[in-house]
N, C-alpha and C positions, 0 to 999 in steps of 0.2 A: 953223837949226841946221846945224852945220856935218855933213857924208856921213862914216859912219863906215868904215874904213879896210878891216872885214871886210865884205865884199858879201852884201848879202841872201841870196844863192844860195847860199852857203857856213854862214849863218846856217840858211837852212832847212834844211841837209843835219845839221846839230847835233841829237844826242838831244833829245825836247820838253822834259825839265826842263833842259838846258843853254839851248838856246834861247831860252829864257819867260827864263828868269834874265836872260840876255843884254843880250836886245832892253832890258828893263828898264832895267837898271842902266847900258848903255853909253848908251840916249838921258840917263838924267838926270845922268850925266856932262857930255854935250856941251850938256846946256839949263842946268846950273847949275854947276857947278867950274869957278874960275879958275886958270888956270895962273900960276906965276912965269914959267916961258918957256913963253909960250904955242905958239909957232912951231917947237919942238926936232922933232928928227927922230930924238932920242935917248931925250927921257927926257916928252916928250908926251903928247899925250891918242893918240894912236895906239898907243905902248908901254901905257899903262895899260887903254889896251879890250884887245889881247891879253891880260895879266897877265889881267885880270879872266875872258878863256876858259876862261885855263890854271888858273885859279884854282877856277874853276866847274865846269870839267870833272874834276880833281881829287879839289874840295870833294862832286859829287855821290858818287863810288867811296866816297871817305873818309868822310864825313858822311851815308851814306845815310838821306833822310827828315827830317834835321835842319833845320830852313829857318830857323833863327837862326843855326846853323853858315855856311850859306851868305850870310846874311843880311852876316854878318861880314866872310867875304870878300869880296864886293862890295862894302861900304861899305870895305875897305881898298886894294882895287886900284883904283876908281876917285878915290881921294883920295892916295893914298901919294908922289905924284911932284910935286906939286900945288904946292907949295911951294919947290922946287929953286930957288937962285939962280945955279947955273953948273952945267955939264957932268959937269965932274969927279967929284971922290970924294964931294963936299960933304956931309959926317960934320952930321948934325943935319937934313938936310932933312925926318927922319922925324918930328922931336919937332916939326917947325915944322907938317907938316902934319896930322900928330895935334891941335894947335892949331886949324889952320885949322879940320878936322872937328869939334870940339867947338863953337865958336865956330857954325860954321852950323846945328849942330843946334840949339841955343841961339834962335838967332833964328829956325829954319827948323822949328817942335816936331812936324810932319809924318813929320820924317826920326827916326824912334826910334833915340835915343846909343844905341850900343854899347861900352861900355868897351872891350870885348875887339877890337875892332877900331882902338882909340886906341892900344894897349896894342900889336899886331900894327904896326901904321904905325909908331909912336914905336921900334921897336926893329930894326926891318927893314932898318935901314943901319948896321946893328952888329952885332958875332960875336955866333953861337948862341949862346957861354954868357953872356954880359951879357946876351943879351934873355930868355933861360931864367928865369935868375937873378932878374930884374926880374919876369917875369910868375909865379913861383913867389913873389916877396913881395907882391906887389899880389892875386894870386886863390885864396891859399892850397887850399882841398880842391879847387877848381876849376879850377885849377894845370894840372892834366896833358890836360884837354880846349881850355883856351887856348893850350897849349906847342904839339898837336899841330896847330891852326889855324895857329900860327905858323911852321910849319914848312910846311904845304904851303903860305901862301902866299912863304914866300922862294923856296922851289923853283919855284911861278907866276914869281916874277918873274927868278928865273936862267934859268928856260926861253926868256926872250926875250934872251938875250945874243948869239942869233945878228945881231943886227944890229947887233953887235958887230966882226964879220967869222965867217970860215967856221972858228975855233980857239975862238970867245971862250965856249964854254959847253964846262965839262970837265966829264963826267957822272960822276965820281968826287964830284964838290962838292955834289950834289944829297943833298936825305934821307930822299928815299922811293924807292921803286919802282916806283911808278906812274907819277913824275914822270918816271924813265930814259923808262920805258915810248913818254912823248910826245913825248921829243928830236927823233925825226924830224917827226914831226904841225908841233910848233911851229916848228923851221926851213922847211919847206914856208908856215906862214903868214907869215911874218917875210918870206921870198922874195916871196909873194903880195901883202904888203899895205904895203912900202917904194916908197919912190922912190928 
C-alpha cells in the first residue's frame, strides 16, 4: 500500500472521531480506488486523503453523531477525483466517478451504495445551483439534508486549492463557516504534505 501523504503524527494529533474516520477511509482508498491519473500531484490520491480530512473534520461540527452523514463524505472524497482524465477543468469527471463508485459497490456489496454520496460526487464539478437543483429532484423531503452534505464537501475540496498556488483558494467562494474557519489548518497541510 502506497504511505499516505498525512503522517501518522499529525493523524494522531486529529480529534478521535476525525482520526478513526480517517485512518479508515484514507487506507481503503489507497488498498482499493483506481485513479485515472494515478501519478497527479494535482488531482490524486493525495488531494483526495486531504479533501477527505477537510471533509471529515467539517462533516463531524456539521453532522454531529450522524455516521451516515459522515459515512457519505468519505465515500465522496475518497472517489470524487478517481475518474479524471486530464488536469484541467474536465466538466463530467464527477458523473464518471459517481459511475465508477456505483459500479464498485456493485461488485464490492461490502461497501454500502450511498446515493447521497453518488449524488455529492456526480455534481461536485458543477455550479451550486445545478447540483442543488439535481439533488432537490432526486431526494425530494430529503433534499435539504443531502444539499447540506453537498456543500461542505465542495468546500472540503476548495479547502485544498492551496496547492494551487498561494491565491488559488478565495474564501469569499466557500459556503460555510466553518469551512473559512480551516483556511489556514488546510494551507499549513497542503505545505506539509506536497512535494
Amino acid at each position: 500500500m502506497k504511505n499516505m501523504v498525512i503522517s501518522p503524527k499529525l493523524v494522531r494529533a486529529l480529534p478521535p472521531e476525525v482520526g478513526t474516520w480517517f485512518r479508515r477511509w484514507a487506507e481503503f482508498m489507497y488498498q482499493h480506488v483506481e485513479f485515472g491519473l494515478p501519478e497527479s500531484k494535482i488531482h490524486g490520491m493525495g488531494h483526495c486523503e486531504r479533501v477527505l480530512l477537510y471533509a471529515l473534520m467539517l462533516g463531524v461540527e456539521e453532522f454531529a453523531g450522524d455516521e451516515k452523514a459522515l459515512e457519505v463524505l468519505a465515500h465522496a472524497a475518497v472517489f470524487h477525483d478517481s475518474r479524471r482524465e486530464e488536469e484541467g477543468r474536465d466538466t463530467g469527471h464527477g458523473a464518471r466517478a459517481a459511475e465508477y463508485y456505483e459500479g464498485y459497490c456493485k461488485e464490492h456489496p461490502e461497501l454500502v451504495y450511498r446515493p447521497e454520496a453518488a449524488c455529492v460526487m456526480r455534481y461536485h464539478d458543477r455550479n451550486d445551483q445545478l447540483g442543488e437543483a439535481a439533488i432537490t429532484e432526486a431526494f425530494g423531503h430529503d433534499a435539504s439534508l443531502v444539499c447540506a452534505l453537498y456543500r461542505v464537501f465542495k468546500d472540503a475540496d476548495a479547502l485544498d486549492r492551496w496547492r494551487l498556488g498561494p491565491r488559488a483558494l478565495n474564501l469569499n467562494y466557500l459556503r460555510t463557516d466553518r469551512a473559512a474557519a480551516l483556511a489556514g489548518f488546510s494551507r499549513k497541510m497542503v505545505a506539509l504534505t506536497t512535494v
